[in-house]
Backbone as ProteinMPNN parsed JSONL, in Angstrom:
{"seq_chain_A": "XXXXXXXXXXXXXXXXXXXXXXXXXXXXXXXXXXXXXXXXXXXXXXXXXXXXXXXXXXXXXXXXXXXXXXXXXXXXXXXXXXXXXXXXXXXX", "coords_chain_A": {"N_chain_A": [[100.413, 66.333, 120.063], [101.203, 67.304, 123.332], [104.755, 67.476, 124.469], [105.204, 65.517, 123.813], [107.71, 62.83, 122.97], [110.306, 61.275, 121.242], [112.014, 57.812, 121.559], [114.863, 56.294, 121.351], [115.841, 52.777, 122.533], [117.85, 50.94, 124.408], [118.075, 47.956, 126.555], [119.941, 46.508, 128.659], [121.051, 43.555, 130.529], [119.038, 40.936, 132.761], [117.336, 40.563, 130.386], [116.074, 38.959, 128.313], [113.694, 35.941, 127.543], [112.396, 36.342, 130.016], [110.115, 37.318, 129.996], [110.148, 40.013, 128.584], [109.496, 41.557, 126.217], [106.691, 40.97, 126.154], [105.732, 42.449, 128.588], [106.363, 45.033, 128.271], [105.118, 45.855, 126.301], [102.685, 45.631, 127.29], [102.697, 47.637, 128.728], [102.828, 49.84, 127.371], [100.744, 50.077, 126.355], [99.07, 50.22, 128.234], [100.014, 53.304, 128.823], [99.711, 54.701, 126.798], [101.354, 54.942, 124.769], [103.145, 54.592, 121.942], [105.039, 52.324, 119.494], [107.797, 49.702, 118.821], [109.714, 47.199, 120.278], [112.139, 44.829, 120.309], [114.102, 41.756, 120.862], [117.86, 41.448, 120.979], [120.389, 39.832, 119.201], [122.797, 39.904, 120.659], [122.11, 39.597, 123.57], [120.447, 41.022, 124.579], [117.85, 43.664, 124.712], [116.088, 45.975, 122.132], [114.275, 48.742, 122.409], [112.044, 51.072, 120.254], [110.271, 53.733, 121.368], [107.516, 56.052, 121.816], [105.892, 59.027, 122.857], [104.632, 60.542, 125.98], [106.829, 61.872, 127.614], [106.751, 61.295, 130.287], [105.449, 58.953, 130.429], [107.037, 57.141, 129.301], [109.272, 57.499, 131.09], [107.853, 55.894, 133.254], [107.238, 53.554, 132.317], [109.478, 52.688, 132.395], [110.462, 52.706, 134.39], [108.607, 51.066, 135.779], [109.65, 48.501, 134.581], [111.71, 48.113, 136.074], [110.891, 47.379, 138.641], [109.968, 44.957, 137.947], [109.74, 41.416, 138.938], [111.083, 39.485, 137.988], [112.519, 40.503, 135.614], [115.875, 42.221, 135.281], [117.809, 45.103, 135.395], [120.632, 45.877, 133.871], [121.736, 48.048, 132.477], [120.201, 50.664, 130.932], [120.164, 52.41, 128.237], [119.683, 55.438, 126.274], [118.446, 57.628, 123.422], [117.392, 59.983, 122.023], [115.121, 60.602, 118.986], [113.423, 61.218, 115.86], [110.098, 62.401, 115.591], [107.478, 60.059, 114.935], [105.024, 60.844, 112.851], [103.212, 59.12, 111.725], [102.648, 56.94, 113.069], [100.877, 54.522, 114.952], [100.14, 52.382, 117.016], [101.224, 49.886, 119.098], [104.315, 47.43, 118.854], [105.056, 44.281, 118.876], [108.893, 43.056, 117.751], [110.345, 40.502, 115.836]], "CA_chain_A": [[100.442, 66.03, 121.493], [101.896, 68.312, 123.892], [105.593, 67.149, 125.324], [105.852, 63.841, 122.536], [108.979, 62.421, 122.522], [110.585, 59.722, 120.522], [113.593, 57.589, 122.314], [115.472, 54.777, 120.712], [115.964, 52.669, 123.953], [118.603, 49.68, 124.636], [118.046, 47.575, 127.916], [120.786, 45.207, 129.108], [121.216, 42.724, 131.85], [118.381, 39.3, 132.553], [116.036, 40.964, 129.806], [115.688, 37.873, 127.246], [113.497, 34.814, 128.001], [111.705, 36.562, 131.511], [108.344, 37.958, 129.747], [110.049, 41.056, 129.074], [108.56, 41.954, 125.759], [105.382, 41.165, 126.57], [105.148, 43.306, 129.721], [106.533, 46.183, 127.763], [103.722, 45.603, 125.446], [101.269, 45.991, 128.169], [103.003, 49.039, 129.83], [102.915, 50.653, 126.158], [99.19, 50.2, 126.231], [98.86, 51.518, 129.533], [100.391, 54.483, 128.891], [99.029, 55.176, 125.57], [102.791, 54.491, 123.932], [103.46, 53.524, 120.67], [106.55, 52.025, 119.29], [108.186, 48.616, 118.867], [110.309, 45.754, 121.046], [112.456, 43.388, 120.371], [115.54, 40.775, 121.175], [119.008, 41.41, 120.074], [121.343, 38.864, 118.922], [123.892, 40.025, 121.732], [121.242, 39.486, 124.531], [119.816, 42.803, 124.973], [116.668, 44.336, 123.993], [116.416, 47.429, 121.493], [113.16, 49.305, 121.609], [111.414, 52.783, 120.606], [108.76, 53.885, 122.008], [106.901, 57.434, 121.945], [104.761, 59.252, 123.663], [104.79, 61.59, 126.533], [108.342, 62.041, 128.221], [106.815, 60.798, 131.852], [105.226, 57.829, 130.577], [108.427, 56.273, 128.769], [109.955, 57.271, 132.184], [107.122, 55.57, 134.156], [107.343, 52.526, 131.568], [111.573, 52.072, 132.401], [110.116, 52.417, 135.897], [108.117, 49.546, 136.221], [110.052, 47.455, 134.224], [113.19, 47.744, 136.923], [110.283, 46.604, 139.472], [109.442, 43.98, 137.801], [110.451, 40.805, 139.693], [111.538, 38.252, 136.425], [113.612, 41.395, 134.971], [116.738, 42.691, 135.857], [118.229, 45.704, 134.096], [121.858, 46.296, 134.693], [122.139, 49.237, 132.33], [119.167, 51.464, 129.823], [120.335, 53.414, 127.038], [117.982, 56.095, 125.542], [118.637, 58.323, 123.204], [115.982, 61.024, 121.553], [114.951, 60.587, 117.841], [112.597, 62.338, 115.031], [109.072, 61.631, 116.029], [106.907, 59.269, 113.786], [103.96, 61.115, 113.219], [102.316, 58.202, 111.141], [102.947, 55.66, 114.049], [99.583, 54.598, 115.584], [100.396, 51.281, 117.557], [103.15, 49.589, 119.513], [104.258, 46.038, 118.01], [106.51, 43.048, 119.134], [108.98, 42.664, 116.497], [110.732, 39.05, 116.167]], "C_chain_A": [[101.578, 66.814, 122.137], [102.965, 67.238, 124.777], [105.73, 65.593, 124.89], [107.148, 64.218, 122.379], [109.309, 60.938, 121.932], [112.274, 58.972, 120.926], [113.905, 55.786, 121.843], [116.198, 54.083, 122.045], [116.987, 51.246, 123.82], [118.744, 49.372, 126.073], [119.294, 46.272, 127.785], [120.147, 44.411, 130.535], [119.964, 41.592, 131.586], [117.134, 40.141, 131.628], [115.46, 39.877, 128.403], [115.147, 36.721, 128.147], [112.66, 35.046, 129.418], [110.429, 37.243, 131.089], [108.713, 39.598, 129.137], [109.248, 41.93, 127.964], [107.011, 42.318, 125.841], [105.002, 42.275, 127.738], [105.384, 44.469, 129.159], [105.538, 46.524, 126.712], [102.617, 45.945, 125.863], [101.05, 47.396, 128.504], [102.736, 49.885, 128.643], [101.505, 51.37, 126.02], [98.639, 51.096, 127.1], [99.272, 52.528, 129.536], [100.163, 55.124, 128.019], [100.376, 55.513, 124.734], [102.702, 53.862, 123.109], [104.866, 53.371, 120.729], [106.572, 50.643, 118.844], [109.088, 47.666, 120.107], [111.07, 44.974, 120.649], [113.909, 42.45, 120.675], [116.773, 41.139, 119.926], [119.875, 40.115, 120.397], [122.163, 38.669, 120.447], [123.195, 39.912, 123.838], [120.53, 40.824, 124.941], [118.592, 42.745, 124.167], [116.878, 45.592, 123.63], [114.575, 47.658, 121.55], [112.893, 50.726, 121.379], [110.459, 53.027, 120.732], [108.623, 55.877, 122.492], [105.717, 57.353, 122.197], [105.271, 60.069, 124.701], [106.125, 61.17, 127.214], [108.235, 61.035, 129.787], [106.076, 59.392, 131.826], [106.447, 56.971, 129.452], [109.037, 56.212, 130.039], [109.038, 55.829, 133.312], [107.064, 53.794, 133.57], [108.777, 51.838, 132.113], [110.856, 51.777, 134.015], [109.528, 51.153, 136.449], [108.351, 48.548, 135.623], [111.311, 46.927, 135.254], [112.346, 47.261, 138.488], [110.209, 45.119, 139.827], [110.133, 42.774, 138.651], [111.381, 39.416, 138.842], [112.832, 39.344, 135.663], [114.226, 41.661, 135.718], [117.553, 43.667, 135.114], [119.688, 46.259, 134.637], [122.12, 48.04, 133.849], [120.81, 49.912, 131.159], [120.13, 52.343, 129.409], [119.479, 54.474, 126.099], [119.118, 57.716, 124.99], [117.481, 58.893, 122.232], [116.53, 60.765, 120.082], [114.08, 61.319, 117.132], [111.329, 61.58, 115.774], [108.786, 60.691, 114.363], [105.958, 59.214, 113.78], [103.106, 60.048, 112.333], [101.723, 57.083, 112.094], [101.513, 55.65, 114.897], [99.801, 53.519, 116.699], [101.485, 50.903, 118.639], [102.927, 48.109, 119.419], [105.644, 45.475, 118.502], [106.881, 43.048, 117.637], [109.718, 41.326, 116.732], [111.807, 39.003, 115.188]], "O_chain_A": [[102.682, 66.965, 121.615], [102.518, 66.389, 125.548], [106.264, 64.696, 125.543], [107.673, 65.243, 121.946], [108.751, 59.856, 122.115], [113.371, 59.461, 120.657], [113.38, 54.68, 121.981], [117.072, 54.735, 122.616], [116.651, 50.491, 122.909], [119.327, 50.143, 126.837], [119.383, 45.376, 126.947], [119.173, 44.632, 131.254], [119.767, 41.263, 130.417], [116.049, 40.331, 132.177], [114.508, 40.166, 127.678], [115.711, 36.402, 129.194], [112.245, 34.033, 129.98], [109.72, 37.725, 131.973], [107.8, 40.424, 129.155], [108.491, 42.826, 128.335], [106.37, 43.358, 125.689], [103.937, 42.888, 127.662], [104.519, 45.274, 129.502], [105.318, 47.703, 126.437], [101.691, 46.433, 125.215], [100.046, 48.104, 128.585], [102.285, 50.961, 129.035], [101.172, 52.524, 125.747], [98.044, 52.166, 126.981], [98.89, 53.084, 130.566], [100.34, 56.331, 128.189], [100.302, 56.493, 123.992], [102.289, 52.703, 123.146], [105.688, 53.883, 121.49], [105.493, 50.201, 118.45], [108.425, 47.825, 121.132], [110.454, 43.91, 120.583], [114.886, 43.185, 120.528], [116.743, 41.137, 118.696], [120.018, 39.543, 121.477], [122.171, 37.666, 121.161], [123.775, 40.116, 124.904], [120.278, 41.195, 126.087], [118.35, 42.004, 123.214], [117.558, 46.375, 124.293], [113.767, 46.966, 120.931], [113.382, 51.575, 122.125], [109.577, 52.445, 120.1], [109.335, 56.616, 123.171], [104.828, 56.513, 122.058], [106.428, 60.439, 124.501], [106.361, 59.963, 127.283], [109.118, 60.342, 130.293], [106.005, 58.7, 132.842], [106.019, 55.933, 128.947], [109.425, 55.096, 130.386], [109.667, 54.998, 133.967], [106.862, 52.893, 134.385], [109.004, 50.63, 132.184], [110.831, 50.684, 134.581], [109.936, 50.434, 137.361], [107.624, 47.568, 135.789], [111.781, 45.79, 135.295], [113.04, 46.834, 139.411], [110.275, 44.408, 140.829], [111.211, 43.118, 139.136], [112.185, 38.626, 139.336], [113.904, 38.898, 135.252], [113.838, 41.596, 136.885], [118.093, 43.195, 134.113], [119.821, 46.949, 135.648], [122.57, 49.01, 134.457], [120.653, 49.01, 130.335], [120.854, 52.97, 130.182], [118.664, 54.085, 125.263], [119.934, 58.436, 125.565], [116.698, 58.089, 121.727], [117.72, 60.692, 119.775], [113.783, 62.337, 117.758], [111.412, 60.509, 116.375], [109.399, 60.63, 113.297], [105.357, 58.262, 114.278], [101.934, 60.423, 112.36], [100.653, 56.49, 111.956], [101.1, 56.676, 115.437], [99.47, 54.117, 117.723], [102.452, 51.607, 118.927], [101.883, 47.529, 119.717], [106.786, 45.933, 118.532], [106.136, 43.045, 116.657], [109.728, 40.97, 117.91], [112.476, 37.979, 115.053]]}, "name": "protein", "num_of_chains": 1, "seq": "XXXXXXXXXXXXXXXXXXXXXXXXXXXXXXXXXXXXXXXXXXXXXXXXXXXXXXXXXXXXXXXXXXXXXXXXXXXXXXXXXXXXXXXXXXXX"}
């Protein structure tokens, strides 16, 4: 796939307890994104998610819409791809 990228992502601020997995779950789908999701200890969410460069952007995008989330800061940094990776999965 032309312009695959792979980005290890950390969201802060009200992202535990407001749906946020799940909607990132959806947006993954919708965008034809794989990856994972899930809750850190320290209240934050860690996920990675690949796939084209403008739908990871378009994914952060409508999560800072959303009206239940609130993201005070995203973290993203680029990783190897994972050409086996077919899916995208809540982890727990």
């Amino acid at each position: 796939m032309e312009n695959k990228t792979r980005e290890a992502i950390r969201f802060e601020g009200s992202v535990q307890g407001v749906g946020f997995r799940y909607r990132m779950s959806q947006l993954a789908r919708h965008y034809d994104v794989t990856g994972w999701v899930r809750n850190e200890y320290d209240g934050s969410v860690s996920a990675e998610l690949q796939g084209r460069r403008e739908a990871i952007d378009e994914i952060i995008a409508r999560l800072r819409e959303d009206s239940y989330i609130y993201l005070d800061r995203v973290s993203r940094q680029k990783l190897e791809l994972n050409e086996e990776e077919r899916a995208f999965s809540v982890r727990y």
